[in-house]
N, C-alpha and C positions, 0 to 999 in steps of 0.2 A: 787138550787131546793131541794138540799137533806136536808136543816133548814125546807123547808115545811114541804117536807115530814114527819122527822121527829117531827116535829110541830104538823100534821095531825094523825099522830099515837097515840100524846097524848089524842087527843080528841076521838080519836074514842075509846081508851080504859075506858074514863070518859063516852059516848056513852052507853058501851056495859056493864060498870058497872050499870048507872045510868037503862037503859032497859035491863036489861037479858035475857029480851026473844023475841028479834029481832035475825033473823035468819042470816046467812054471807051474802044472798044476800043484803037483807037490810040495813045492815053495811056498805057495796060497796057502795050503794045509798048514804048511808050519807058521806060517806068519799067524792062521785064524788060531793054533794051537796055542801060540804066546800069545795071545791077545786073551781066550779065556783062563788063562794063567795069571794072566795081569790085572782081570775083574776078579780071579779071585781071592787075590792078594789086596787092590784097592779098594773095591766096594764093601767087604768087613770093616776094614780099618774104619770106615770113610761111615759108615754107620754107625760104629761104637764111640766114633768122636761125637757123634748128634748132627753132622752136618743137615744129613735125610734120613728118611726112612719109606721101608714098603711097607706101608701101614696095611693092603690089604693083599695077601698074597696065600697061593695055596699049600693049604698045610701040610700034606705029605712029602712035598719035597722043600721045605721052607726048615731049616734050621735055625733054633735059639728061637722057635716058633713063641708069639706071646711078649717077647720085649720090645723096646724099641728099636733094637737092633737085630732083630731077625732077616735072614740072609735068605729069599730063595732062591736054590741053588741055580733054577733054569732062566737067570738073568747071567750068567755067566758066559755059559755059550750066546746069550742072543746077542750081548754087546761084545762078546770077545770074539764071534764070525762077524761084525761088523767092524771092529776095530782092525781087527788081521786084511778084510777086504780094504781098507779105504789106505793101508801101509800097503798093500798091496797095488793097490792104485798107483801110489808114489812113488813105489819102485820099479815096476817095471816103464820106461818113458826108452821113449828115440835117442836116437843120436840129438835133438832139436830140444832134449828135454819135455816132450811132449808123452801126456800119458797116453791110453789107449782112446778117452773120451777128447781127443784134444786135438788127435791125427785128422791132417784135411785140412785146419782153418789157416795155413797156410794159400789157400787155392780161393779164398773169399777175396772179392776183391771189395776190400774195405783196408780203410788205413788202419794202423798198428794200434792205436789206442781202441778200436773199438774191436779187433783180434784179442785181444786181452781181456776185452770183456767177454765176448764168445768163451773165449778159454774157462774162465770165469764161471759163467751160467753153466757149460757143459760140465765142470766137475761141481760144482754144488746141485745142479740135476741131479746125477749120478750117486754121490753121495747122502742124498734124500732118497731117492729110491733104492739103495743098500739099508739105507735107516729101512724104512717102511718094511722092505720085503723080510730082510734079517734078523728084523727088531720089534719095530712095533706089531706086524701082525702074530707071530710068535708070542709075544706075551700078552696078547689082548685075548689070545683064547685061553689060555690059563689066568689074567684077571677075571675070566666070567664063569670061574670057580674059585673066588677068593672065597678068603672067609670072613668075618669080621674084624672091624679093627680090633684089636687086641687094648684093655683100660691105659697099660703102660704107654701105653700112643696116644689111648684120650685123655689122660691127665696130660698129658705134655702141650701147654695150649702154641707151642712155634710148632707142632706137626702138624695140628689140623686147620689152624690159620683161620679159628672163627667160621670156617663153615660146617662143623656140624660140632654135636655132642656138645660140655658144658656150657651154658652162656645163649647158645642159640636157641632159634625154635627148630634144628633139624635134628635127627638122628642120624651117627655116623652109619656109613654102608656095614648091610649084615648081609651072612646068607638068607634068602628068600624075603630080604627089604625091596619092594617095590623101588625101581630108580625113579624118583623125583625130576615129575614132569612139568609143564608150562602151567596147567592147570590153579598150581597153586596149593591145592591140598596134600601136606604129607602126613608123615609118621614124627612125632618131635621126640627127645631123647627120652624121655618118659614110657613110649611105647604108643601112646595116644594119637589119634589121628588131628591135625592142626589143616584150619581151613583159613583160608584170606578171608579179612573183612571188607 
């Protein structure tokens, strides 16, 4: 991710040369603009090779819906406004090279090895909490409208990794499949409910 990044930084500074007078917010725009540009260029590829897959995602906005490489489209924006934010990050810094989570730790009166590490925690914070807000919460409300894994997915036994469908006693995720609790009892691939002994 950080060849993006730093990828993305190039452009924004051919960006902010070629327009001078686009403001930082703007800049942000463009940066998260190539960022879902460049999930929707890598994340197809990067599915139709077999790397991964979204085994369960929601159908109406989910294209090549059913194979193992079906693409939903609203992972694009969620990691390409994350991607543009965290190239954003990188680019705008002080004269010190300091980005905006990093100003200050000059004033800690602690020696330079443990500044660094500040620095350190303070952009990986930050960068977590761009995850979560931009990314994971966004598509956790559209995973809890997936639909079923699609056969193409459950025959392929490197997607589902032995946890559910052929071979096991579980059933992969359906619409309206109970999530598989501590209890012990589920639904096995059959449709049958399966109890611990």
């Amino acid at each position: 991710m950080i060849l993006l990044v730093i990828g993305m930084n190039r452009a924004m500074a051919r960006v902010r040369a070629r327009w001078s007078r686009l403001t930082t917010s703007q800049l942000v725009l463009v940066a998260c603009a190539i960022g879902i540009g460049l999930a929707l260029i890598i994340d197809p590829l990067y599915l139709r090779l077999g790397l991964y897959t979204y085994a369960g995602s929601y159908k109406p906005l989910t294209l090549f819906y059913g194979h193992y490489y079906q693409y939903p489209l609203y992972d694009a924006p969620a990691y390409g406004i994350w991607l543009g934010l965290c190239a954003s990050l990188r680019f705008f810094r002080n004269d010190q090279g300091h980005s905006i989570v990093e100003r200050g730790v000059e004033r800690l009166r602690i020696g330079p090895r443990r500044r660094t590490f500040m620095r350190y925690l303070a952009l990986a914070g930050v960068v977590n909490v761009i995850f979560l807000v931009a990314t994971n919460l966004p598509l956790a409300l559209f995973a809890m409208h997936a639909t079923s894994y699609p056969k193409d997915i459950q025959s392929r036994s490197y997607f589902v990794g032995g946890l559910c469908g052929r071979g096991t006693t579980y059933a992969c995720p359906a619409a309206g499949m109970p999530i598989n609790g501590p209890s012990g009892v589920h639904i096995g691939p059959t449709g049958r409910l399966v109890g611990t002994k």
